[in-house]
C-alpha positions as CSV (number, residue, x, y, z in Angstrom):
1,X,0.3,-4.4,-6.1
2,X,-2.6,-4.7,-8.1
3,X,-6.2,-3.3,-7.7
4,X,-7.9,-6.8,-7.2
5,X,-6.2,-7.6,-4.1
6,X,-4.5,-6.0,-1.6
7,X,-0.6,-6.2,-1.2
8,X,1.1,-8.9,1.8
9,X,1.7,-7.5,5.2
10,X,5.0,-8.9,6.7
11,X,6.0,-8.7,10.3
12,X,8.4,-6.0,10.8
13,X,10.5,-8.0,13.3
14,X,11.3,-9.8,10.2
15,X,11.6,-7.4,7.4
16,X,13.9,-4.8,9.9
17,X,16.5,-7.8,9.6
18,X,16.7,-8.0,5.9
19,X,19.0,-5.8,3.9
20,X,18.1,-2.5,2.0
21,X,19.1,-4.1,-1.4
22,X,17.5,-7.8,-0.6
23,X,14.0,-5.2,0.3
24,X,14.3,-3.6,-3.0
25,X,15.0,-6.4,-4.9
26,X,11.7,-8.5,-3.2
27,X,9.8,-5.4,-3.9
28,X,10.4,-5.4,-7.4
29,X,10.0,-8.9,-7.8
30,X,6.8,-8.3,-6.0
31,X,5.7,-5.7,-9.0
32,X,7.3,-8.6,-11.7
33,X,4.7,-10.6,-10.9
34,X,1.9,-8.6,-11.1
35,X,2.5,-8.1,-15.0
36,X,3.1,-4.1,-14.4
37,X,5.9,-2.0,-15.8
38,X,8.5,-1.3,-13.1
39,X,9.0,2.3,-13.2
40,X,10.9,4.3,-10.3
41,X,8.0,5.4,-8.8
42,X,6.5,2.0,-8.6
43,X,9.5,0.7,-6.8
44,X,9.3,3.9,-4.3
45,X,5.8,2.9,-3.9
46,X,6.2,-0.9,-3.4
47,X,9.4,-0.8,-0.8
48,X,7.1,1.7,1.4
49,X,3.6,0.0,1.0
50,X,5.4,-3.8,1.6
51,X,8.4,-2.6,4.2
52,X,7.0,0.9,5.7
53,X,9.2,0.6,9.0
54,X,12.3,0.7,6.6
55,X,11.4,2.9,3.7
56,X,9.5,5.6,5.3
57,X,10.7,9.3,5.8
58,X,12.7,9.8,9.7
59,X,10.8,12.8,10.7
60,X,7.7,12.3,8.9
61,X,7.1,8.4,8.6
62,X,3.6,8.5,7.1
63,X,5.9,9.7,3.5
64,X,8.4,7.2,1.6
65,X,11.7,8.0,1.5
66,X,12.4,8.4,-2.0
67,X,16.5,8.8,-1.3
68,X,16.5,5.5,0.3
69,X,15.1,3.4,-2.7
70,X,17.0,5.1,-5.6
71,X,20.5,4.9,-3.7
72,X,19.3,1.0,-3.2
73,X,18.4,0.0,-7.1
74,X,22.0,1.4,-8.3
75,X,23.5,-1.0,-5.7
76,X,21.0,-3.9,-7.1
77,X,22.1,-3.3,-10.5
78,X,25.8,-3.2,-9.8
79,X,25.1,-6.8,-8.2
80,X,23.7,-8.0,-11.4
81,X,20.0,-8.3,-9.9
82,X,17.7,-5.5,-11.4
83,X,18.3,-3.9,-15.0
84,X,17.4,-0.7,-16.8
85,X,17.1,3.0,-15.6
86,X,15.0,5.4,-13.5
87,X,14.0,7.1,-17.0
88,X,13.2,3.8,-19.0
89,X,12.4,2.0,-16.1
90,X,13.8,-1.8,-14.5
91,X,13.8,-5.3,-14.7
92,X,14.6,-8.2,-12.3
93,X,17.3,-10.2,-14.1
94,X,17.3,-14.5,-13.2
95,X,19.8,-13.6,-10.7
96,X,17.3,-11.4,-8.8
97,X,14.6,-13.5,-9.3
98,X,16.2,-15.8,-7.3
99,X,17.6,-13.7,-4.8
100,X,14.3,-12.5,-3.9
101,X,13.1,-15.9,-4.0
102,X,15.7,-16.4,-0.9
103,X,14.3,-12.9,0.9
104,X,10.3,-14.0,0.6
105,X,11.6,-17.4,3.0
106,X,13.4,-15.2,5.3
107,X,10.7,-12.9,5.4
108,X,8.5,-15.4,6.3
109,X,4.4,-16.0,5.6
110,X,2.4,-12.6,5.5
111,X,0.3,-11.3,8.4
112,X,-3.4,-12.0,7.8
113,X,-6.8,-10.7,9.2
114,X,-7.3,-13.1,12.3
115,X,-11.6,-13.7,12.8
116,X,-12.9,-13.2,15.7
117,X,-14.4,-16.1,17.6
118,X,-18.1,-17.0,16.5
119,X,-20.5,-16.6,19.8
120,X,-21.3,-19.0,21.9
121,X,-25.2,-20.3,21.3
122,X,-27.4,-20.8,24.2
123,X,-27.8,-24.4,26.2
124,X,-29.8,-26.8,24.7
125,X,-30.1,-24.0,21.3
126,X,-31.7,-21.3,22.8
127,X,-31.1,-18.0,22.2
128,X,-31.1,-15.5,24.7
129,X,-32.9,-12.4,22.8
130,X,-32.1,-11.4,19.1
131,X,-30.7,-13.8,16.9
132,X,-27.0,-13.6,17.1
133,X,-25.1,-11.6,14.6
134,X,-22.4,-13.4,12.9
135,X,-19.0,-11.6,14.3
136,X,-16.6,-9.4,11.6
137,X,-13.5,-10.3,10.5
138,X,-10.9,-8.6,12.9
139,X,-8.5,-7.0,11.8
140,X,-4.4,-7.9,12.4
141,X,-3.3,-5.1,14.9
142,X,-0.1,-4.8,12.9
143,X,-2.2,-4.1,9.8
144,X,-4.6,-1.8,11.4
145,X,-1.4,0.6,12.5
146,X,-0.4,0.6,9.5
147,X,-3.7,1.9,8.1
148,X,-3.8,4.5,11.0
149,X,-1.2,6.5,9.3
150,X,-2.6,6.6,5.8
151,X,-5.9,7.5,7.5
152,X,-3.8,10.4,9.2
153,X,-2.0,11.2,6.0
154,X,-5.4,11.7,4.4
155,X,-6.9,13.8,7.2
156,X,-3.5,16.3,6.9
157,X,-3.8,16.7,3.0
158,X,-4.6,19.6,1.4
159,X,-7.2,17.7,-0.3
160,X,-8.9,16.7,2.1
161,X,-9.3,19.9,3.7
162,X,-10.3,21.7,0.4
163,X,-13.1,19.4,0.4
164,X,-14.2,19.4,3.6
165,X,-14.5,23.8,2.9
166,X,-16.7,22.8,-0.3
167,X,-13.4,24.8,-2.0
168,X,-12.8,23.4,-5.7
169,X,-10.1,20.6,-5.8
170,X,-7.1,20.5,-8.4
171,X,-5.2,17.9,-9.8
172,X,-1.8,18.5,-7.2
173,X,-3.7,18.1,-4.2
174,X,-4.8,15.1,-5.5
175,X,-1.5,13.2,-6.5
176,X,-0.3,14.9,-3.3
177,X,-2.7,13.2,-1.0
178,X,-1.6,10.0,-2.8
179,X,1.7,10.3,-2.2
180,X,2.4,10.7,-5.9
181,X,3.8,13.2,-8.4
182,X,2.8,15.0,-11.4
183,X,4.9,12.5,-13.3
184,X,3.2,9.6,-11.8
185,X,1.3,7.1,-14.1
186,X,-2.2,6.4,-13.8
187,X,-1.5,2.8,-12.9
188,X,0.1,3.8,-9.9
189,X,-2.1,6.3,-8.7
190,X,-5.1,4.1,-9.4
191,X,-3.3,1.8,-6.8
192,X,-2.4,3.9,-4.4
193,X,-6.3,5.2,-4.0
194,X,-7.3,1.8,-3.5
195,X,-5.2,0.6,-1.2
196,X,-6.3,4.4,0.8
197,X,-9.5,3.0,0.3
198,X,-8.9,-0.4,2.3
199,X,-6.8,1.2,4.9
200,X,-9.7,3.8,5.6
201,X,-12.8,0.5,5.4
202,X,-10.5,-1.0,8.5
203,X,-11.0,2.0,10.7
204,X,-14.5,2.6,9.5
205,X,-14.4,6.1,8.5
206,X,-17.0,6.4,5.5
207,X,-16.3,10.4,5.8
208,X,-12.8,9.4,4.2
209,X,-14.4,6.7,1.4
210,X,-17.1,9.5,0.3
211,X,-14.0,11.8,0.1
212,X,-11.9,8.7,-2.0
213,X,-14.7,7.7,-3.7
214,X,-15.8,11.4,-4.6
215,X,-12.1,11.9,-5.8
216,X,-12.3,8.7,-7.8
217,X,-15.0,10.3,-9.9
218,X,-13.5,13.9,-10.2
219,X,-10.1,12.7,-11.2
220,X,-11.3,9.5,-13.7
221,X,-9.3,10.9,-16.6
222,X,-6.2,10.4,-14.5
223,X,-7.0,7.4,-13.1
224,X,-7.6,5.9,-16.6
225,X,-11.4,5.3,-15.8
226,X,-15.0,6.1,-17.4
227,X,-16.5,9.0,-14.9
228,X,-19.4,7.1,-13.3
């Protein structure tokens, strides 16, 4: 889950097979390998962002279930797969690796952006007007659900809404919009505005990337960046 590229999408006809601890276990394993510190949050964060149809909060499944994860990582350690503590924060032990090894084949490859077909050229190469227009990238429907509610989540924040009344914004709104805490590091907020950043580039609402992008300079010190 780092900033340079975005995280795997798996089909959730696969994933919703998988066991809670095999999830939590692939998720860490997932963070392992990006070099980051596994704290509890970015576990939380990781299960949801990877495995949303399983992690996500009954009545309001645009949140992460925070209940579900922790309950899940004491069951993981008691099976000898993850170390440490939600204080000091965890580590995939051999064992896990391995196990999660087993859980990335059953989850199978990730969904990827399908292109759309190139247009068709003209008999004998002529064109009929304008020069054609090479097509975009589509999108995976799957994916672009998925970015629907995070584009929701953002419209509902407080945040959000502050902004759009020109009222001054504070640092809760922000972590709140990001699904964080006040405890939350900068790392993981950092990555969490990114990845809102993608989901709202695949419906095409620059209203939302001025907001990101304007919230990205205002809140630099927390984000562990120079202010532009």
């Amino acid at each position: 889950m780092t900033r340079k590229s975005a995280p795997p999408r798996f089909d959730p006809n696969n994933y919703t097979k998988i066991t809670l601890n095999d999830l939590v276990v692939y998720s860490v394993y997932y963070l392992h390998k990006q070099g980051h510190a596994v704290t509890s949050e970015d576990i939380i964060s990781a299960c949801f962002v990877l495995f949303p149809k399983r992690f996500s909060m009954r009545k309001y499944p645009q949140y992460p279930d925070s209940g579900i994860v922790s309950r899940r990582w004491g069951d993981c350690k008691s099976k000898g797969y993850l170390k440490g503590n939600a204080t000091k924060g965890f580590q995939i032990t051999a064992r896990g690796i391995r196990r999660a090894e087993k859980v990335g084949k059953a989850l199978g490859k990730p969904l990827k952006p399908v292109r759309a077909a190139k247009p068709t050229s003209s008999p004998k190469g002529k064109a009929d007007g304008p020069a054609a227009v090479p097509a975009k990238e589509a999108v995976h429907p799957e994916l672009k659900r998925h970015a629907k509610k995070y584009v929701r989540t953002i419209e509902m924040s407080d945040a959000y809404r502050r902004f759009k009344k020109g009222a001054p914004l504070n640092e809760f709104d922000f972590r709140s919009m990001l699904l964080c805490t006040m405890e939350s590091p900068p790392t993981t907020l950092a990555r969490n505005l990114d990845q809102f950043k993608e989901y709202v580039n695949i419906h095409e609402r620059k209203d939302l990337l001025s907001f990101l992008e304007f919230c990205e300079g205002k809140f630099s010190s927390l984000l562990g960046t120079k202010k532009k």
